[in-house]
N, C-alpha and C positions, 0 to 999 in steps of 0.2 A: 909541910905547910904549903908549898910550894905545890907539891900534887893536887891539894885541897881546890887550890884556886884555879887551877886549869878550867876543869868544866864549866865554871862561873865565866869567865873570861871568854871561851866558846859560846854560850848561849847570850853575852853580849853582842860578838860580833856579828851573830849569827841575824838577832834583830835587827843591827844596824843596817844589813843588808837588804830586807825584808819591808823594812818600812819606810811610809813618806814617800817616797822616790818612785813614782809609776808613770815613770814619763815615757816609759814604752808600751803600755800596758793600753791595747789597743778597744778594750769593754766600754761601750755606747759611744766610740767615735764618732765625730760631727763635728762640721763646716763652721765658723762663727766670720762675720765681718767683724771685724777688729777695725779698720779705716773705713768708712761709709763712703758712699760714692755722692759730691755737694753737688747743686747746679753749675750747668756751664754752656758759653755758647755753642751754637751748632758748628761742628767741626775740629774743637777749640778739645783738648788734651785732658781729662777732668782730674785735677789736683784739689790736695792732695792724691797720690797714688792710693789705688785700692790695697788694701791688704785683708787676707781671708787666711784664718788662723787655721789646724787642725788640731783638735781636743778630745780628750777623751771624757768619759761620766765624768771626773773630778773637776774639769776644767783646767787643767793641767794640758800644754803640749803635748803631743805627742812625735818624738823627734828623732825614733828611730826608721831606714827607710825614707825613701824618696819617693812619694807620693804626687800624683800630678790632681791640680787641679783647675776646673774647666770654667769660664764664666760665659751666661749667655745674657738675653736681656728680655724682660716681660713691659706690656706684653705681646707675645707672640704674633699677634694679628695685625700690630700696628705700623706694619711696614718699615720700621726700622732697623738699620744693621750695629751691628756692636765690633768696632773696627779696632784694633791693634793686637799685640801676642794673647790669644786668649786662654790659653793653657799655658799654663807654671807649674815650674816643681817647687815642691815645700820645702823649705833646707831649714830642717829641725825645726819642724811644725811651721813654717809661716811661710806664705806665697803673694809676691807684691805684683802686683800691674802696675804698669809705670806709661801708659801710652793708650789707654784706651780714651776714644774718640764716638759720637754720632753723630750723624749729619740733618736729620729731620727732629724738627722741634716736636716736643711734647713730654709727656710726666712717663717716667718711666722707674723699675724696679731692677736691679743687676739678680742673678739665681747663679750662685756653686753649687757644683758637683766635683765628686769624686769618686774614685769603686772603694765600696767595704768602708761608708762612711754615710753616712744621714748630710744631707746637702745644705745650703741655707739661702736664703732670701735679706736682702738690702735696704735699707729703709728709701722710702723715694728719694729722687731727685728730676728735678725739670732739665730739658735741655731747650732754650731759647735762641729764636729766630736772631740773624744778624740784621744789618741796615735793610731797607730797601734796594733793592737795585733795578727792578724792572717790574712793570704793569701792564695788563692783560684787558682784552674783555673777561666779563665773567658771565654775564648775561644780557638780553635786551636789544639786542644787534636785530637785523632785517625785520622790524616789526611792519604793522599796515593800519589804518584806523583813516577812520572819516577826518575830513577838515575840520581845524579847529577843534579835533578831538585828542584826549590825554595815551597816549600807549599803555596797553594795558599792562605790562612789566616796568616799571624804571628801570634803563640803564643802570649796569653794576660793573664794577674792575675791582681786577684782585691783586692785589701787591704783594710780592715776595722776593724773600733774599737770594744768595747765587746758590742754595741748594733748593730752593724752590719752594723753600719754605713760605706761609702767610704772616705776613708782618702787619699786625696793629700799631696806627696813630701815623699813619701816613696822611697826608694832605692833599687833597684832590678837588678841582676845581672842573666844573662840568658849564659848558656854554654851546651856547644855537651859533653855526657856522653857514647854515643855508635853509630857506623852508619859509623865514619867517616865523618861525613859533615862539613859544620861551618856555624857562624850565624854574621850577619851585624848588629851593635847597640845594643853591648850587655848588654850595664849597660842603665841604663832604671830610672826615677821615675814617678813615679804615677800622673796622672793629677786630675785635679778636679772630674772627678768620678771615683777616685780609681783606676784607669787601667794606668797600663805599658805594652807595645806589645814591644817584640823584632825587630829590623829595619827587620829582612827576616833572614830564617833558608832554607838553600839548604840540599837538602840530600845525604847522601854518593854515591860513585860509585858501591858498591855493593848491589844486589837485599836481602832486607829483611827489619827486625826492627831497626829501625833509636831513640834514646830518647836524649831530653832534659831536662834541668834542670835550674827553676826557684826559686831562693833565695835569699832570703829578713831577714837576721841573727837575730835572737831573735822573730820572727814571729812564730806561727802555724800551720803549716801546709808547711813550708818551710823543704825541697825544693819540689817545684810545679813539677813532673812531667808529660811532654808531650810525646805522644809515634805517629811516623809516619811509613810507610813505604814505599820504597823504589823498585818501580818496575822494571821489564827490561823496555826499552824505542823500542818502535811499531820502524821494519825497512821499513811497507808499511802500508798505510794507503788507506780509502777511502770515499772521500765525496760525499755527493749527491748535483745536484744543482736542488734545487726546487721552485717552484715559489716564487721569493722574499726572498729567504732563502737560505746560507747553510746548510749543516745538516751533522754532522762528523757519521759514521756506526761506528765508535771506542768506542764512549763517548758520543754521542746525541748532543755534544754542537752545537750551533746556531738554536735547534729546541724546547729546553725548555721553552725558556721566551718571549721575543720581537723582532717586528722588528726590534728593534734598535740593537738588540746583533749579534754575530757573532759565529760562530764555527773557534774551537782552537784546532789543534793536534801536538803532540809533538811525532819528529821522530829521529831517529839515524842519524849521518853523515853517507851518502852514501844510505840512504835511499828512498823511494818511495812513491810520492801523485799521484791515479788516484780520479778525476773528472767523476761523471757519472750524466748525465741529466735527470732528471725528467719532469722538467717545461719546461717553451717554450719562446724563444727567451730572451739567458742570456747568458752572456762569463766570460772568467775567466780570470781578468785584472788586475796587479800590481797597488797596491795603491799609494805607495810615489815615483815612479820614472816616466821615461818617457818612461820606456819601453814598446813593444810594448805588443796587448792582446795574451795569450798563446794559445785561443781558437778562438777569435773572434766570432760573436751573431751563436750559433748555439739551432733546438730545437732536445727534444729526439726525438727518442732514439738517444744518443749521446757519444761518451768514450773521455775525454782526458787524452794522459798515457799510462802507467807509468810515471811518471817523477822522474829523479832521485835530489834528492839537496843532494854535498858535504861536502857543507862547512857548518859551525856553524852558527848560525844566526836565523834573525826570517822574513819571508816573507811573507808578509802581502799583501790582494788580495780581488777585488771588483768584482761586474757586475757593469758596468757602467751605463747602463739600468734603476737599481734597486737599484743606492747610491747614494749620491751627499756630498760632502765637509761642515761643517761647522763648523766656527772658527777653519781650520784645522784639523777636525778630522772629519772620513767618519762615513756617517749617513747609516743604510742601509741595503741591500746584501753583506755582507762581512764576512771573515774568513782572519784567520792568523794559520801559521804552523813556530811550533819552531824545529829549527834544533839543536839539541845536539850532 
């Protein structure tokens, strides 16, 4: 009886061994995050520690063998470094980071790898800007414009932390230090990247150095100054009409960029615009009224002018020819002349 039950007894053991248990069993190995990596400040240790499992098909460990595994950071282009031991060995399937760190804010992804293993990707996490610490220009500095006229950039300053990061909701206060001018929108904070622009900085009536001043209290580098100046403002001016184009002989404007742009000259009340033709078959026609055209289609050689404008204002002006309207605003052959 005893002989009977041997082979029974072997073909148990035999399964016992065989089955369940494939925790060495290295078929569709692959990388899982097991600890996700949370948001954390810039610089600041991101806890909990990461941990990145090794598995096999079953989802099962794999825990024989010391296998390393590598972490980098997506994505790639965003100039960020993934800072503490970034390779670990697995000890019986599982590999912990205890130390990783980045220094520049934004939304980022962690990626394992390891050889003779399918890798894995991390579900997001942000790393966020710390305090303030110091402030910048950021644009609008050595600008130039007529008396009494606005710069055509606002002043802007960028705020960031001691990684250089831009910090949103900073408090910045912008004021006229010299010039005479004043400035529209003067307290300011910082949007999601770092920038406050002042609403518009006009500059004084008299010709020279115009400065402002940008400050943000307990910051570096505060207060920010901007320096402009302040020209006399043109009593005549003169444009050319060229094929499909104005073009100011003052400033170049409406012949540096596109058709789509326009030339723009800024004159004194009581001042004078002549018109001289270049191109062929173009007039020189009030944009937003019903008035009539001041030239009607004429080609060179052609003059219209002197004309003088009194009053304040801005009069703005087409070839009908060479614009057309859309969603109200002229596409086109056009210029505008501000009257100060």
């Amino acid at each position: 009886m005893r002989l009977a039950l041997l082979p029974i007894a072997v073909a148990f053991s035999l399964l016992a061994c065989s089955g369940g248990d494939d925790s060495t069993s290295p078929t569709g190995a692959h990388l899982v995050f097991k600890v996700q990596p949370a948001s954390v400040a810039a610089g600041q240790v991101l806890t909990p520690a990461v941990q990145v499992d090794l598995e096999n098909a079953a989802g099962t460990l794999i825990t024989n063998g010391a296998p390393t595994i590598t972490l980098g950071v997506e994505p790639s282009g965003s100039g960020a470094t993934l800072s503490g031991h970034l390779t670990q060995t697995a000890t019986a399937g599982v590999a912990v980071f205890s130390d990783l760190s980045i220094t520049k804010s934004g939304a980022y992804t962690l990626v394992a790898v390891t050889p003779d293993a399918s890798g894995a990707t991390s579900t997001g996490f942000s790393v966020l800007p710390l305090r303030a610490t110091a402030i910048a220009a950021a644009a609008g500095d050595g600008q130039q414009t007529g008396i009494r006229g606005a710069v055509s950039q606002p002043p802007s300053v960028l705020a960031t932390d001691v990684f250089g990061n831009p910090v949103p909701g900073v408090g910045v206060v912008f004021v006229v230090v010299t010039g005479g001018g004043a400035v529209e929108g003067d307290h300011q904070i910082t949007s999601g990247d770092g920038i406050a622009a002042v609403g518009n900085w006009t500059l004084g009536s008299t010709p020279g150095a115009n400065t402002l001043h940008a400050t943000s209290e307990g910051l570096t580098g505060s207060p920010v100054v901007f320096n402009a100046t302040a020209t006399p403002i043109a009593t005549a001016v003169t444009i050319q009409v060229r094929d499909n184009i104005f073009v100011s002989e003052r400033n170049g404007s409406g012949g540096r960029s596109s058709f789509f742009s326009g030339a723009v000259d800024t004159i004194a009340a009581g001042g004078t615009v002549t018109w001289v033709w270049v191109g062929q078959n173009h007039n020189v026609t009030p944009s937003q009224s019903n008035d009539p055209s001041l030239s009607g289609n004429q080609n060179a050689p052609f003059t219209l002018g002197p004309i003088t404008f009194s009053s304040a204002g801005v009069y703005e002006y087409r070839c009908t020819n060479h614009s057309h309207a859309v969603d109200g605003e002229i596409v086109g052959m056009k210029g505008r002349i501000v009257i100060r």
